[in-house]
N, CA, C and O of each residue as an XYZ file, in Angstrom:
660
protein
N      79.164     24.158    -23.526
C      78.815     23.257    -22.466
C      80.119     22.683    -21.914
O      80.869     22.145    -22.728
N      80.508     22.735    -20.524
C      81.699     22.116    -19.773
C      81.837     20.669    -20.075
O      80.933     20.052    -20.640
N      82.786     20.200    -19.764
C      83.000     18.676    -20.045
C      82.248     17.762    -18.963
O      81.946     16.619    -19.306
N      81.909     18.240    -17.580
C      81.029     17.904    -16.701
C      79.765     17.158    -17.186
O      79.521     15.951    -17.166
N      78.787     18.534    -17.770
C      77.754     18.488    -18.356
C      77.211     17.380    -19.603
O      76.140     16.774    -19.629
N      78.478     17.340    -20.742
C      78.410     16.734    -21.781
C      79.023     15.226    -20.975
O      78.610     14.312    -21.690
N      79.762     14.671    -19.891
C      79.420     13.448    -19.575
C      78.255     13.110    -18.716
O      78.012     11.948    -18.394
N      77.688     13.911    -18.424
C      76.531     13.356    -17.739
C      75.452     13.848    -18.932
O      74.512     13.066    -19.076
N      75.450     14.383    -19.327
C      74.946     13.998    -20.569
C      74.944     12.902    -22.018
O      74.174     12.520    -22.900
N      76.045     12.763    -21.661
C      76.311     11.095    -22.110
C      75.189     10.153    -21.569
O      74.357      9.474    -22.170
N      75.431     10.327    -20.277
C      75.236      9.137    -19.110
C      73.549      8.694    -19.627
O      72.982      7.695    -20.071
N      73.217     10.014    -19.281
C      71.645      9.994    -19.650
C      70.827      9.699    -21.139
O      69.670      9.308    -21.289
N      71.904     10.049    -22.231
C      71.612      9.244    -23.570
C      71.565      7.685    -23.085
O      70.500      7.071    -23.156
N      72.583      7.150    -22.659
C      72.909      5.736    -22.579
C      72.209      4.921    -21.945
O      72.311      3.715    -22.170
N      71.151      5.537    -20.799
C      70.236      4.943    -19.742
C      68.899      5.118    -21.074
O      67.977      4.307    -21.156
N      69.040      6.223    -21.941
C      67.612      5.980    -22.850
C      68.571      5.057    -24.221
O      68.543      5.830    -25.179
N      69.248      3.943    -24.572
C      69.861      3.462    -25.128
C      70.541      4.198    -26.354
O      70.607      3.736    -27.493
N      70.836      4.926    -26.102
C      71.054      6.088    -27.143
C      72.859      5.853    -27.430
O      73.527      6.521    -26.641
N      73.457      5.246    -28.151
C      74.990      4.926    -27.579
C      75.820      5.580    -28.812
O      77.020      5.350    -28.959
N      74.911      6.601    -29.879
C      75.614      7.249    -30.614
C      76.546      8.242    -30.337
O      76.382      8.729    -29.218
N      77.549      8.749    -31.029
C      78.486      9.983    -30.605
C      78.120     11.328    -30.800
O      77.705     11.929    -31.790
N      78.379     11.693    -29.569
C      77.904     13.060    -29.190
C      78.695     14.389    -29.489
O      79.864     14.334    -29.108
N      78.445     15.174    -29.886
C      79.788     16.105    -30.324
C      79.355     17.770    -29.336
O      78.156     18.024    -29.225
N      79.942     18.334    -28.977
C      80.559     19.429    -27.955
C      79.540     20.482    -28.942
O      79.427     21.529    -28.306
N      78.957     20.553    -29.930
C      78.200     21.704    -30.912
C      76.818     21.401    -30.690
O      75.899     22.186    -30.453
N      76.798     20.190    -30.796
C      75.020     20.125    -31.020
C      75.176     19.845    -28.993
O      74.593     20.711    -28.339
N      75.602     19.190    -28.512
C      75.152     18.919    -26.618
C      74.272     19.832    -26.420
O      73.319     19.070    -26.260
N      73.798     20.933    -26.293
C      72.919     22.004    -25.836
C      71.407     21.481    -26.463
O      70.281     21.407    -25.972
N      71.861     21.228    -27.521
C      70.352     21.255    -28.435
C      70.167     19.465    -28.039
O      69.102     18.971    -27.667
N      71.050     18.942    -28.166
C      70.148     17.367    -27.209
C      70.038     17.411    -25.822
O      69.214     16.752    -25.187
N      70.773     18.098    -25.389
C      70.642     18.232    -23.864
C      68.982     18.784    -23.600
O      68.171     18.315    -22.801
N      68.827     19.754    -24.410
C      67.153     20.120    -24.002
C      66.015     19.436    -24.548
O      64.863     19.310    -24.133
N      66.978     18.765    -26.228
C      65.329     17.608    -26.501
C      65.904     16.079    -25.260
O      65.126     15.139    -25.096
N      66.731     16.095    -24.832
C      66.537     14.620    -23.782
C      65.890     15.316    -22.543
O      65.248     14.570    -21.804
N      65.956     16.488    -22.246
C      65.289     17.063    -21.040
C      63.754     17.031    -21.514
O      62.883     16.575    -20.775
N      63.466     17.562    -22.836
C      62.041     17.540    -23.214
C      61.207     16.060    -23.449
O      60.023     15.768    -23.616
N      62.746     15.138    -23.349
C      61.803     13.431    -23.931
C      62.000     13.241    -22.362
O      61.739     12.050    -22.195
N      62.270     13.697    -21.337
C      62.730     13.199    -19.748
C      61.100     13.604    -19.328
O      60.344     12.792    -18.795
N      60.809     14.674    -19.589
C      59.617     15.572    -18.801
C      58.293     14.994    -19.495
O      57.232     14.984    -18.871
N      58.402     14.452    -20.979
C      57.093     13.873    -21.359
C      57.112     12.516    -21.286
O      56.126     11.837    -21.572
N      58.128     12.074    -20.935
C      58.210     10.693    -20.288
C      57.285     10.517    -18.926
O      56.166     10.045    -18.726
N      58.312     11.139    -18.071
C      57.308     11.591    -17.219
C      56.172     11.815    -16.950
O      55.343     11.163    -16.315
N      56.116     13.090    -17.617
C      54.405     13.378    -18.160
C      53.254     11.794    -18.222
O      52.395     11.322    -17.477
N      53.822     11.440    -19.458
C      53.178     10.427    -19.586
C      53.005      9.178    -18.921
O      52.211      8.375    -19.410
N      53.801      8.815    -17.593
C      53.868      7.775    -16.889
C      53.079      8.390    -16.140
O      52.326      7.523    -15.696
N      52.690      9.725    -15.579
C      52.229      9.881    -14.710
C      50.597     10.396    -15.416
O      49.708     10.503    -14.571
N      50.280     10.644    -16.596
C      49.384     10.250    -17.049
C      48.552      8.567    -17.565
O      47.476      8.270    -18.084
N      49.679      7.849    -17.101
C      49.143      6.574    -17.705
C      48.870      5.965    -16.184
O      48.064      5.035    -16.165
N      49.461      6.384    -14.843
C      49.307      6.292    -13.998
C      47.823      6.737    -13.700
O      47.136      5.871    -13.158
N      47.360      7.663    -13.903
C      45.961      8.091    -13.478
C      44.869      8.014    -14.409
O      43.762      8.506    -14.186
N      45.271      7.228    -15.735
C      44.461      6.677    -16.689
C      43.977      5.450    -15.965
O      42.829      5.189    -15.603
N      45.398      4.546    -15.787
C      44.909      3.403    -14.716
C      44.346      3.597    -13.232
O      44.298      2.495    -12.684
N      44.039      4.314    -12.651
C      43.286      5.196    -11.324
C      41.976      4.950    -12.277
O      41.302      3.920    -12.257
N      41.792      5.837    -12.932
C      40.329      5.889    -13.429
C      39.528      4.995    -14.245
O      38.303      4.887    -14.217
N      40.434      4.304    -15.046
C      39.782      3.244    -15.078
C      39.254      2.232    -13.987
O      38.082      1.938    -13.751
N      40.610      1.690    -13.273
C      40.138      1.083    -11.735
C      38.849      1.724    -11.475
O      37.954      0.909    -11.251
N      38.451      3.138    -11.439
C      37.792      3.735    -10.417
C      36.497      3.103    -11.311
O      35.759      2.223    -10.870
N      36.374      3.665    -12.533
C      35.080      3.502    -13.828
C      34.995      1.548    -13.229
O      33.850      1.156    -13.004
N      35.832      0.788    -13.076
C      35.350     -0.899    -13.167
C      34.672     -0.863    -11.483
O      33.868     -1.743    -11.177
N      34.953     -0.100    -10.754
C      34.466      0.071     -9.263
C      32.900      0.606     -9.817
O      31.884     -0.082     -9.719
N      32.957      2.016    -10.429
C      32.025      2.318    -10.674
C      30.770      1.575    -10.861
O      29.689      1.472    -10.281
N      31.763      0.759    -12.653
C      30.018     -0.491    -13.017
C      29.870     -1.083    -12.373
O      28.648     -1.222    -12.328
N      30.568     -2.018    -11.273
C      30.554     -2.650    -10.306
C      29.124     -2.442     -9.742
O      28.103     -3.121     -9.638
N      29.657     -0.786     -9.327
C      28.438     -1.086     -8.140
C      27.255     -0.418     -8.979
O      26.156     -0.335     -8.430
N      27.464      0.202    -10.654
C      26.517      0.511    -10.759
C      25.615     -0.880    -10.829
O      24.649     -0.973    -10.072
N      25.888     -1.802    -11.607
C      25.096     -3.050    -11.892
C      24.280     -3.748    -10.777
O      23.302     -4.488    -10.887
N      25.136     -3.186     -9.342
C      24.457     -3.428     -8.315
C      22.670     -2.656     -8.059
O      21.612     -3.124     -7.637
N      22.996     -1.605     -8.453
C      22.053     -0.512     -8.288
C      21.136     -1.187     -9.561
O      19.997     -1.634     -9.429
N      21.891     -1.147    -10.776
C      20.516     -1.727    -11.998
C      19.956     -2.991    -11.437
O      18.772     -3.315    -11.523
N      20.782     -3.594    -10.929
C      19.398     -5.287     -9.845
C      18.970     -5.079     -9.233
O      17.987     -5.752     -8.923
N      19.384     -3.819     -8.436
C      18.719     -3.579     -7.379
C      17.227     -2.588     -7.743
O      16.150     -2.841     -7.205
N      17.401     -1.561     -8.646
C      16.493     -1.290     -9.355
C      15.433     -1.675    -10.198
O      14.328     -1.140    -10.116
N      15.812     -2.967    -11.364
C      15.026     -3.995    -11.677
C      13.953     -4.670    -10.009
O      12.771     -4.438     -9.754
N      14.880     -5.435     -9.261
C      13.942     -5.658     -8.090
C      13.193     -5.065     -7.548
O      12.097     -5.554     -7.274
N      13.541     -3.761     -7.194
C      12.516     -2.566     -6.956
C      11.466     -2.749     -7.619
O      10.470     -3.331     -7.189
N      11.647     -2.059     -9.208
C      10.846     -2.205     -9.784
C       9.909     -3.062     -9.781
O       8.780     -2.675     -9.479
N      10.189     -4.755    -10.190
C       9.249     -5.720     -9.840
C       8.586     -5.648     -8.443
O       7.368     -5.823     -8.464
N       9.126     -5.434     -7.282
C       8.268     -5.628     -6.041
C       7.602     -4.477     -6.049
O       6.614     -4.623     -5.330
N       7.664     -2.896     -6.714
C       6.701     -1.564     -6.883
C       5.507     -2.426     -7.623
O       4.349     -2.350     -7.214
N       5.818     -3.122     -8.568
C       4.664     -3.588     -9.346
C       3.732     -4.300     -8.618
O       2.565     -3.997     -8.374
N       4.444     -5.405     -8.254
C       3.800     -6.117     -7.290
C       3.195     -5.662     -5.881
O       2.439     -6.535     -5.456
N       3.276     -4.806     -5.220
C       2.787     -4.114     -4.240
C       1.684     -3.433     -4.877
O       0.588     -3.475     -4.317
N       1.805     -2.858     -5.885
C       0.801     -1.848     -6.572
C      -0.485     -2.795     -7.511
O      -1.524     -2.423     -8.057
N       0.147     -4.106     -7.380
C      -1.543     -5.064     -8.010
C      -2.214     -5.471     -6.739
O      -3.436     -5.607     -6.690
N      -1.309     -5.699     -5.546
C      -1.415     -6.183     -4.236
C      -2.384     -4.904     -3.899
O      -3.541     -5.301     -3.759
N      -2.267     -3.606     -3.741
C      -2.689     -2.788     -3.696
C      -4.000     -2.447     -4.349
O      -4.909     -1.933     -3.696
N      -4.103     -2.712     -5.561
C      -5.314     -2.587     -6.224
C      -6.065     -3.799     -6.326
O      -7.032     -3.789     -7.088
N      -5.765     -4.945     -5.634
C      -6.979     -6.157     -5.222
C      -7.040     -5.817     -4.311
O      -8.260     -5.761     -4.157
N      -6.304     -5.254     -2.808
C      -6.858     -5.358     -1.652
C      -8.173     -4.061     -1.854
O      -9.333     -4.308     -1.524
N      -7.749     -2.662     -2.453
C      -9.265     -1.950     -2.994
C     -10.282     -2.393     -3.101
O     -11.226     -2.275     -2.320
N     -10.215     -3.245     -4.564
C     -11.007     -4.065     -5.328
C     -11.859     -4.891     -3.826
O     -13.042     -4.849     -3.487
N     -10.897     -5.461     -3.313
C     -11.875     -6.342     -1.996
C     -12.169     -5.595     -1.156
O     -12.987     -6.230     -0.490
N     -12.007     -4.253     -0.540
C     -12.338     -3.202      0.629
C     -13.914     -2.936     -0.035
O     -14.944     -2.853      0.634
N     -13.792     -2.807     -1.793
C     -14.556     -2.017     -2.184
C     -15.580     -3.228     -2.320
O     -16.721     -2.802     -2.142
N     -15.560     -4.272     -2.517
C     -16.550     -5.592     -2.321
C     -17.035     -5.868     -1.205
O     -18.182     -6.264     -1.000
N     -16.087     -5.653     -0.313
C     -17.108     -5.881      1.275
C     -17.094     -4.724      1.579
O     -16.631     -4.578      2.711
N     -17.443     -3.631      1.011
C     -18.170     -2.265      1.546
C     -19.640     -2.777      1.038
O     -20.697     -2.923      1.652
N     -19.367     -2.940     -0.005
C     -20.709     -3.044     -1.088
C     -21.396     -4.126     -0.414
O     -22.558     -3.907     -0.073
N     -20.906     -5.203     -0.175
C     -21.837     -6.660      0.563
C     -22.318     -5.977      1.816
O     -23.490     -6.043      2.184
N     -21.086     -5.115      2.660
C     -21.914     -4.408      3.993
C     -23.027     -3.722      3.840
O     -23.990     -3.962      4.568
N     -23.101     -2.304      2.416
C     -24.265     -2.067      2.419
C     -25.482     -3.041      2.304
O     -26.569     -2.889      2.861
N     -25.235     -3.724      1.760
C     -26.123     -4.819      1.062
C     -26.832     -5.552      2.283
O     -27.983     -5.986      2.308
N     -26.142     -5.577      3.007
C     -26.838     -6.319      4.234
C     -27.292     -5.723      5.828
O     -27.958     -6.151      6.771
N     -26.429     -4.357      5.479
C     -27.081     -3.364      6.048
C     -28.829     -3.005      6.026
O     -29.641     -2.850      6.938
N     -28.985     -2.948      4.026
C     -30.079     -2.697      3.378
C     -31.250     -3.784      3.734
O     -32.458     -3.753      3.965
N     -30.334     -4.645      3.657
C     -31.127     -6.131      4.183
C     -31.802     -6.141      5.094
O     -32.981     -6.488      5.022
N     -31.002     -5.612      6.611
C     -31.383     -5.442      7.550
C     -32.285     -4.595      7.962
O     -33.192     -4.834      8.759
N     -32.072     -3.677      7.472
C     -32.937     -2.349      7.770
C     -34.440     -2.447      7.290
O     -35.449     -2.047      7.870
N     -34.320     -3.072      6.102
C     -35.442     -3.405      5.449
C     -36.215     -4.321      6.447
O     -37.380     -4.024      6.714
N     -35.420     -5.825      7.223
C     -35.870     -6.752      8.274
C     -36.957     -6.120      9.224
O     -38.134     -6.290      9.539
N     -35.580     -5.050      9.581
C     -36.379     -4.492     11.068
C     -37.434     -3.577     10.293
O     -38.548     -3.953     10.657
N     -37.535     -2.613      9.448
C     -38.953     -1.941      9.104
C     -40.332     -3.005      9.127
O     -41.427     -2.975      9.688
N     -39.731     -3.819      8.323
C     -40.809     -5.188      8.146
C     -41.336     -5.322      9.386
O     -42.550     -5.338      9.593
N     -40.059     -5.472     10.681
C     -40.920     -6.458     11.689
C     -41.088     -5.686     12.215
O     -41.067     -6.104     13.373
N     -41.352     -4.260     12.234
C     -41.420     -2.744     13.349
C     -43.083     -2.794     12.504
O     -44.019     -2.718     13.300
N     -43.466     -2.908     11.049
C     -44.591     -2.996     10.652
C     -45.570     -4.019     11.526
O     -46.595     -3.713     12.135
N     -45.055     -5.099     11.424
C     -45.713     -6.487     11.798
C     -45.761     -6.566     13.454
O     -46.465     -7.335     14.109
N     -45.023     -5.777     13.860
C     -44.937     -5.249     15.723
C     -46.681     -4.519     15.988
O     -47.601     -4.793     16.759
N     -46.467     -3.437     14.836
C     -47.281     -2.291     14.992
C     -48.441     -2.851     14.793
O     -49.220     -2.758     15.742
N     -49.009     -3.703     13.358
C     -50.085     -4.151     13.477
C     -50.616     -5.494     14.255
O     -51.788     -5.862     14.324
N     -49.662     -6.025     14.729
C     -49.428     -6.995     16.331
C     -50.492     -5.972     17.374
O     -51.663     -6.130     17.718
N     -49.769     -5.192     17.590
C     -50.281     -4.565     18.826
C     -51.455     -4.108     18.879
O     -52.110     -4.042     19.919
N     -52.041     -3.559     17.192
C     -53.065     -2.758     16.913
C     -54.217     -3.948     16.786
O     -55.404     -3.636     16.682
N     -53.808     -5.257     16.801
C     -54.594     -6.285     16.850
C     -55.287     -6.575     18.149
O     -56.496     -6.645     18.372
N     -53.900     -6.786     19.251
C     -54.197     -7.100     20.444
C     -54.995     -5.819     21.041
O     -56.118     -6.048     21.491
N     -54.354     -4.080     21.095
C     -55.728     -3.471     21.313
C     -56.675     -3.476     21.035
O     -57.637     -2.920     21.564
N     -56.609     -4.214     19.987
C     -58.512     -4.350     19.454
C     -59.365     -5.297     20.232
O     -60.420     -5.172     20.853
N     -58.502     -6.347     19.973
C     -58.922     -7.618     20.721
C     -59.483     -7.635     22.180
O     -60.555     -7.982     22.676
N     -58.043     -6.996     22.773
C     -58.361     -6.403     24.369
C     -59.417     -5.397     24.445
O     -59.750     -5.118     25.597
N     -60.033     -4.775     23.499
C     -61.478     -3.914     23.504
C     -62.086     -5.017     23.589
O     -62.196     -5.608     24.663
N     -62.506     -5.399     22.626
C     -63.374     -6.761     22.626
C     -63.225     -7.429     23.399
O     -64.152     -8.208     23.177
N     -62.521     -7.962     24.611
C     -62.448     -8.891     25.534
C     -62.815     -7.982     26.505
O     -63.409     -8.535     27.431
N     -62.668     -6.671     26.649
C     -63.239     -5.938     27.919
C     -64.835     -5.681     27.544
O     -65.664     -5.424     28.417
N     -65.119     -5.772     26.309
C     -66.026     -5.316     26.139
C     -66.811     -7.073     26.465
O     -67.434     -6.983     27.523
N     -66.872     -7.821     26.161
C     -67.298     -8.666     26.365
C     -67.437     -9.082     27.996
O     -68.480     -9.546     28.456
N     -66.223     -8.844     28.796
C     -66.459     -9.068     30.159
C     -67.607     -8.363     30.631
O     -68.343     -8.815     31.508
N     -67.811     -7.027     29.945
C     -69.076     -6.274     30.962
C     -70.163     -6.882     30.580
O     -71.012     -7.198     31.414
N     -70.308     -7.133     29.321
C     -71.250     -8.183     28.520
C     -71.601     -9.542     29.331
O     -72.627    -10.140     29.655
N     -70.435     -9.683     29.461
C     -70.251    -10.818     30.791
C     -70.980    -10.471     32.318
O     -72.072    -10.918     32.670
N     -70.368     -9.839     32.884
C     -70.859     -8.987     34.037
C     -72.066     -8.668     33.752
O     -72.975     -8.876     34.555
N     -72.247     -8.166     32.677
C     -74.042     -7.233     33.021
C     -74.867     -8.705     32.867
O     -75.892     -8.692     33.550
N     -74.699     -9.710     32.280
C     -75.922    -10.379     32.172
C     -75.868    -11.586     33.379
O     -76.726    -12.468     33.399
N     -74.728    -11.526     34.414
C     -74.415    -12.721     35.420
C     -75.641    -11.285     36.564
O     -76.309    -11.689     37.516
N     -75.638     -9.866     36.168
C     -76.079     -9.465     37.268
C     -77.507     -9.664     37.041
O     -78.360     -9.930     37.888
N     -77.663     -9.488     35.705
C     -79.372     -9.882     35.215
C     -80.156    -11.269     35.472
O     -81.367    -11.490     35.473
N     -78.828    -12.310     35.735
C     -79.146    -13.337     36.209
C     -79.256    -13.482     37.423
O     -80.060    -14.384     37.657
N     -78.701    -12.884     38.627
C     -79.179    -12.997     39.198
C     -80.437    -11.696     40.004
O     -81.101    -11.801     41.035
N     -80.377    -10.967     39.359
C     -81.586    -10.046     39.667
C     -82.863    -11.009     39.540
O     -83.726    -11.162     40.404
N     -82.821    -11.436     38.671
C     -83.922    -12.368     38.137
C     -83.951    -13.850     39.058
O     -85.030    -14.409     39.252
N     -82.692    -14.406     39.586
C     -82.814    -15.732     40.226
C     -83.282    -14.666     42.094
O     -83.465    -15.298     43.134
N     -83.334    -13.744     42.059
C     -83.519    -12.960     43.327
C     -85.142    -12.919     43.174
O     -85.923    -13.062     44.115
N     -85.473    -12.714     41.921
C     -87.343    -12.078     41.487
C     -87.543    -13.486     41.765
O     -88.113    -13.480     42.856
N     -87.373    -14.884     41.339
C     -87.964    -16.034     41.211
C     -87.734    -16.144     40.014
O     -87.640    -17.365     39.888
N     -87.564    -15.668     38.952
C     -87.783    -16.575     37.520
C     -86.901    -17.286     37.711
O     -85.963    -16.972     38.444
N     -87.031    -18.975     36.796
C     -86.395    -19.418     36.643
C     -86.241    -19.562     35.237
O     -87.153    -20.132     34.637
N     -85.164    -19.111     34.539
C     -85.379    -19.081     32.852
C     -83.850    -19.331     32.486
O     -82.927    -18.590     32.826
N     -83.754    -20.311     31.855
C     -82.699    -20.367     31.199
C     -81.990    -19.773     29.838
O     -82.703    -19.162     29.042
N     -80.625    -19.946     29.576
C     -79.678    -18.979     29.329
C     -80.091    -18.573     27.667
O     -79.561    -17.616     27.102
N     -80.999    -19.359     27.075
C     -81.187    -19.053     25.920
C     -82.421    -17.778     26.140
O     -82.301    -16.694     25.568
N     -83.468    -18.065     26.950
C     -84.626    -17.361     26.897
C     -84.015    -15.938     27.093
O     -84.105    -15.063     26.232
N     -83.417    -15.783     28.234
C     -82.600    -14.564     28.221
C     -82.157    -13.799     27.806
O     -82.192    -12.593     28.050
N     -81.413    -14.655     26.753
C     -80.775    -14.238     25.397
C     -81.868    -13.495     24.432
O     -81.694    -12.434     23.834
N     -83.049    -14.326     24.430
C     -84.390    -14.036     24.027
C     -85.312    -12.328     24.036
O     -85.518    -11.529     23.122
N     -85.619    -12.310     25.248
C     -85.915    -11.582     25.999
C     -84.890    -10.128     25.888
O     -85.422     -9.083     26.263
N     -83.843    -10.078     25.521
C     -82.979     -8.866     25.085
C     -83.221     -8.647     23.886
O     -82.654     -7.725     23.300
């Protein structure tokens, strides 16, 4: 090794505090373990460099994972809650379906009733209205017998008449 080499090889022991004496036999063989402690120095700063990257990155990470687990817990609770909200508003669709039939049934039943009570209404009054027509001619025939008879001369009142039929 030139005398060049072995002082700057000095130089570079002395920056790693190294201030022992160096001899012209072994320089080669420290020259390549200070090159090999230079490169895993290195190495390792620039691994401790991106240890600290990833950690940073992992505390970003929980960060926002913890965001996501509250935000998930909340979910969760308002899924729940929508889904009891959900199964009373059923529960009540399915109660006033049931009261609608119910008064549907009610109804229907009303109007049969009063479509009955219509029918034998009417079947009354046609009867009745027989009987009242029938009575008018009843009427009529005996006002003509009355006077057929107040035309002959009798004079007979309304019971004898009655009589006399």
């Amino acid at each position: 090794m030139d005398e060049r080499s072995l002082v700057l090889l000095r130089r570079k022991l002395e920056a790693l505090n190294y201030t022992e004496a160096l001899d012209a036999a072994s320089a080669p063989l420290v020259s390549h373990i200070v090159n090999d402690l230079i490169r895993t120095t290195d190495s390792y700063c620039s691994i401790k460099q991106q240890a600290s990257k990833y950690a940073q990155e992992i505390a970003t990470f929980n960060t926002k994972l913890e965001v996501v687990k509250q935000d998930c817990g909340r979910l969760s609770k308002e899924n729940t809650q929508l889904h009891e909200q959900l199964i009373r508003e059923a529960e009540r669709y399915e109660q006033l379906q049931k009261e609608s039939y119910q008064r549907t049934k009610k109804l229907e039943d009303q109007v049969a009733e009063l479509s009955y009570w219509k029918h034998q209404a009417l079947s009354r009054y046609d009867g009745l209205e027989k009987d009242n027509q029938g009575l008018r001619k009843r009427v009529a025939e005996l006002i003509k017998l009355g006077e057929k008879r107040s035309k002959a001369g009798e004079h007979t009142t309304p019971c004898s008449v009655d009589k006399q039929q």
